[in-house]
C-alpha positions as CSV (number, residue, x, y, z in Angstrom):
1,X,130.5,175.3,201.4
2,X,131.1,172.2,203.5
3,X,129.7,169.2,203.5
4,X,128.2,169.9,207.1
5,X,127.2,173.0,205.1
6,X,125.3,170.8,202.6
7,X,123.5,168.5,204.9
8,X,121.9,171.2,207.4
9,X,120.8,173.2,203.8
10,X,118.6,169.7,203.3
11,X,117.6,169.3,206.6
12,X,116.2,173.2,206.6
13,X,114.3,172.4,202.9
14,X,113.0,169.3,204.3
15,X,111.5,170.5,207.4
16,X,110.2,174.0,205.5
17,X,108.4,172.1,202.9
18,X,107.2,168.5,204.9
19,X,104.1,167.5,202.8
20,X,105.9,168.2,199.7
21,X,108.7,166.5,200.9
22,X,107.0,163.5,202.4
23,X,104.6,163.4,199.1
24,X,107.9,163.2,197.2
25,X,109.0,160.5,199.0
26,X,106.0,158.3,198.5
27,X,105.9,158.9,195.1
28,X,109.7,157.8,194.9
29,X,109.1,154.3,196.8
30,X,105.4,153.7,194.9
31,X,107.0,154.0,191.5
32,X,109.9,151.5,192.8
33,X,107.5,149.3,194.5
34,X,105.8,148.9,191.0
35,X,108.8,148.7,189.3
36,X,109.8,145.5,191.3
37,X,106.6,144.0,191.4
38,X,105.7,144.5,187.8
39,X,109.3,142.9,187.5
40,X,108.3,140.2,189.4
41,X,105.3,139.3,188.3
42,X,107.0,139.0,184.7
43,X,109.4,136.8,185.6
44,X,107.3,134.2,187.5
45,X,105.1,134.4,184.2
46,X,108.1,133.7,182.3
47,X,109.5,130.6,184.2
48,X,105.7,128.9,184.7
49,X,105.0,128.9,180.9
50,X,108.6,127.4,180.7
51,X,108.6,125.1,183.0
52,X,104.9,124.0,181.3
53,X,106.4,123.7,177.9
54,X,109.5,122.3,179.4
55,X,107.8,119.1,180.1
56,X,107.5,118.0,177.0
57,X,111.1,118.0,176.2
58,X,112.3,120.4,173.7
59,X,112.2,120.5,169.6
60,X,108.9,117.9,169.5
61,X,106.3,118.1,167.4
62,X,103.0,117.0,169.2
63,X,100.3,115.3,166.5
64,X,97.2,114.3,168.6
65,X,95.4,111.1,166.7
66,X,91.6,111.8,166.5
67,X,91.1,115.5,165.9
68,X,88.8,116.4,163.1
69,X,90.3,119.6,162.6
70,X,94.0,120.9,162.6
71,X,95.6,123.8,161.8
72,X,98.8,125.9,161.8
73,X,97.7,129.5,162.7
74,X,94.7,131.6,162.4
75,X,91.9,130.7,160.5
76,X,90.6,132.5,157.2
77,X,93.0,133.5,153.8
78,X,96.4,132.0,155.4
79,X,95.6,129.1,157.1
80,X,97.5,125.6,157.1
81,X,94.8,123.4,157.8
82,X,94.9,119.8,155.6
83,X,95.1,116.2,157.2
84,X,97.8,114.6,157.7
85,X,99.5,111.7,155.9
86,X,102.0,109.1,156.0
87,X,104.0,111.6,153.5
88,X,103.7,114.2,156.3
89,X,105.9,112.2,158.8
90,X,108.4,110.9,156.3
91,X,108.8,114.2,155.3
92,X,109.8,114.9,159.5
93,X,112.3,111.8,159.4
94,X,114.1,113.7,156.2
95,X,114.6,117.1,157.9
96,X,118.3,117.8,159.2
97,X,118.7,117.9,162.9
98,X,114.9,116.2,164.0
99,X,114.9,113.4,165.6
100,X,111.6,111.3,165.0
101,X,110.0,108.6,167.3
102,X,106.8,107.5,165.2
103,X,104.8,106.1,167.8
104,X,102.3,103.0,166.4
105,X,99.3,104.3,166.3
106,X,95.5,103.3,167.6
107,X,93.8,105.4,164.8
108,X,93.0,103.0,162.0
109,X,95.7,103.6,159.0
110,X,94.4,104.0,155.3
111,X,92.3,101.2,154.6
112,X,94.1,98.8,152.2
113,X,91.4,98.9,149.7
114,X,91.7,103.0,149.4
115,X,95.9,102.7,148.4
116,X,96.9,101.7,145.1
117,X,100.2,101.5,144.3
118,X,101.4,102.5,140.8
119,X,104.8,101.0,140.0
120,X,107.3,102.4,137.2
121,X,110.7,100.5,136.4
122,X,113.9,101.8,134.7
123,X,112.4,100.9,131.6
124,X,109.0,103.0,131.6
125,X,107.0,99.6,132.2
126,X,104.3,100.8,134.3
127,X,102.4,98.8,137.0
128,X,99.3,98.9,138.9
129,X,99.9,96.5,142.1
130,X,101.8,93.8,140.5
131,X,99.7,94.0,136.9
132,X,101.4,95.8,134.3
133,X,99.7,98.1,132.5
134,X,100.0,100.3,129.1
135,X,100.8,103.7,129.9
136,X,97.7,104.8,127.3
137,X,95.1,102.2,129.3
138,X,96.9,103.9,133.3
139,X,93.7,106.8,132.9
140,X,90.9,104.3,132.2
141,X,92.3,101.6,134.5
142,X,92.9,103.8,137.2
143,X,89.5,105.5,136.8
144,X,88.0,102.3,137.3
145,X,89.7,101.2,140.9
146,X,88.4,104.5,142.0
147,X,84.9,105.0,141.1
148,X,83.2,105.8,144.3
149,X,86.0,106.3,146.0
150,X,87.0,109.9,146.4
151,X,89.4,109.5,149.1
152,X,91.5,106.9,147.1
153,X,95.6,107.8,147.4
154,X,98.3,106.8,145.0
155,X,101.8,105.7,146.2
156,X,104.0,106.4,143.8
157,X,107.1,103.7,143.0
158,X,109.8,105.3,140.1
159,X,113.0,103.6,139.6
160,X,115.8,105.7,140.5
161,X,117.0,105.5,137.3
162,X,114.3,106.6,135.6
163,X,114.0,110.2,133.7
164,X,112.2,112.9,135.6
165,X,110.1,113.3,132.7
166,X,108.4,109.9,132.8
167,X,107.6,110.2,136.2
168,X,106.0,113.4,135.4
169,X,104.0,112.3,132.5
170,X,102.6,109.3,135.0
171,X,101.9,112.1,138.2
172,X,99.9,113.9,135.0
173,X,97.8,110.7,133.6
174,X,97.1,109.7,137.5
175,X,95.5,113.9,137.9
176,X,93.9,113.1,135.4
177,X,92.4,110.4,136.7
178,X,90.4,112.4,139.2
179,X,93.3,111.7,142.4
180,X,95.0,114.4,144.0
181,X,96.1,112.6,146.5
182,X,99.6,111.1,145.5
183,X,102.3,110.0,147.8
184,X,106.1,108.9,146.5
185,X,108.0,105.7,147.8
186,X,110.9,105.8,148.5
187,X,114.1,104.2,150.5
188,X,116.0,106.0,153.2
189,X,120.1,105.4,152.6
190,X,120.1,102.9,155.6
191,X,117.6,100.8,154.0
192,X,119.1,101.1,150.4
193,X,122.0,99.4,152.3
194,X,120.1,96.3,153.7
């Protein structure tokens, strides 16, 4: 059988059977047709939300000032929501390959009058501001700076030097002080260096 053979073979099965044939056909160039357009419609998706998120640069971590509520995925049993603190974007400026641009900010900070700081040199001495204080008085002392105020935070200052264990035993006496809000100070290498 030739290929002339071949081509009038078709041509006879085509012309004996036209609305299958013709059926067959549009089948073949609707399922194509979708094929692309689907395709299409896809891709265009793709390249919008893209070029949307693509104006914000890449690798940034948008914090909107204001908002009442934040969170990190669906609500309910494993939800991230908490505020945010000052501890929150140091923690940013310490991770490997982020680089952070802390804009100043129009929301009022912490109110001076809600920080205390709670100093500890290389020696144990323990401070409150610039007072120092007896370890065994920290609880009672500390108590009494925060009495009606619940939202009161603690910034930490330990001495390098100092044992893991005393900075411990003043995290525990500051819990048990009724604050749960405790931040740590502390010096980045370039500023060690100043």
């Amino acid at each position: 059988m030739g290929m002339a053979d071949l081509v009038g073979w078709l041509w006879r099965a085509l012309l004996a059977g036209r609305s299958r044939s013709l059926l067959c056909a549009l089948g073949i160039a609707i399922g194509i047709a979708s094929v692309t357009l689907l395709t299409g419609i896809g891709e265009g998706l793709r390249l919008y939300l893209l070029d949307s998120f693509s104006q914000f640069g890449t690798r940034l971590i948008t914090v909107t000032p204001g908002k009442t509520e934040t969170g990190g995925g669906p609500s309910g049993l494993l939800s991230s929501s908490r505020p945010l603190l000052l501890a929150d974007a140091d923690a940013l400026v310490r991770l490997p390959g982020i680089d952070v641009s802390l804009p100043v900010a129009d929301q009022p900070q912490i109110p001076q009058e809600d920080r205390i700081t709670v100093s500890v040199r290389s020696d144990g001495t323990v401070f409150v501001a610039d007072q120092p204080v007896n370890i065994v008085l920290l609880e009672e002392r500390l108590r009494g700076l925060t009495s009606g105020r619940p939202e009161t935070v603690v910034y930490l200052r330990a001495d390098e030097g100092l044992r893991y264990g005393e900075v411990i035993r003043v995290v525990d006496v500051v819990r048990r002080a009724g604050i749960d809000r405790i931040g740590f100070v502390y010096a980045l290498p370039e500023e060690k260096r100043r």
